[in-house]
N, C-alpha and C positions, 0 to 999 in steps of 0.2 A: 561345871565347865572343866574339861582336861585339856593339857597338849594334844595337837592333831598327830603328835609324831608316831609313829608307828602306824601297821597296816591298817584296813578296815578290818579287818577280821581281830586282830587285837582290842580294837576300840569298840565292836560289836560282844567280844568275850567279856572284857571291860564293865561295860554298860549293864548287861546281865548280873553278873557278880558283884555289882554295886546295889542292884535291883531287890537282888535275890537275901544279899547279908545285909544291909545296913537297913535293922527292922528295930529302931530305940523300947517300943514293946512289945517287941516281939510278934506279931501280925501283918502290921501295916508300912511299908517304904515309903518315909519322906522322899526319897528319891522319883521323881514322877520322869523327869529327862534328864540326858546328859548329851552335852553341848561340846563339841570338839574345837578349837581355838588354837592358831600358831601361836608358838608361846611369845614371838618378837611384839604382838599387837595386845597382848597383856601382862601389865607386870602384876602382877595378884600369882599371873599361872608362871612367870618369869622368877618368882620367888619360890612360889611350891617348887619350881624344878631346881631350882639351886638348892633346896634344903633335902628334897629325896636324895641328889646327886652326891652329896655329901653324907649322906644314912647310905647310901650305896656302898660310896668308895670306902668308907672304913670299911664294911664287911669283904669288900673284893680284890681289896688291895696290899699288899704286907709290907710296903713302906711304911718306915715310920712318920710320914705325911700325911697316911691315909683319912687320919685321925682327928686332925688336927679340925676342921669346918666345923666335924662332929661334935667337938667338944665345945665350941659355940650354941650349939642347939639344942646341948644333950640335955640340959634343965627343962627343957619345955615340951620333953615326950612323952608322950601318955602311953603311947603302944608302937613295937618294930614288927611289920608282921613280912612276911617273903611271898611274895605273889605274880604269879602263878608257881604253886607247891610244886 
């Protein structure tokens, strides 16, 4: 399940790309659907966006605030990846 916010054509790129890479050995996608949801009607996806939004702002911001959510969450990253390249 993601945010609905952005176009269909984003959330159709999206889906693909989720489809296409998230293969744990390498064949097969766990991924079977993907479910779009305004983020107000789940906080599961109200959470995820608060924690991207925060891995955002520090890289796009040069306040020294940028940071600061970041460092709240930054013990529990496994990976920052920038999408779409």
């Amino acid at each position: 399940v993601v945010d609905s916010t952005g176009d269909a054509n984003f959330r159709r790129t999206l889906q693909s790309y989720l489809k296409r890479e998230i293969r744990p050995d390498g064949k097969v996608s766990p991924i079977k659907k993907v479910e779009s949801k305004p983020s107000e009607s789940d906080h599961l996806i109200q959470l995820a966006d608060m924690i991207c939004g925060s891995v955002a702002r520090s890289f796009t911001h040069s306040t020294e605030h940028a940071s600061v959510y970041r460092d709240i969450v930054k013990s529990h990253e496994v990976n920052v990846q920038y999408w779409p390249n």
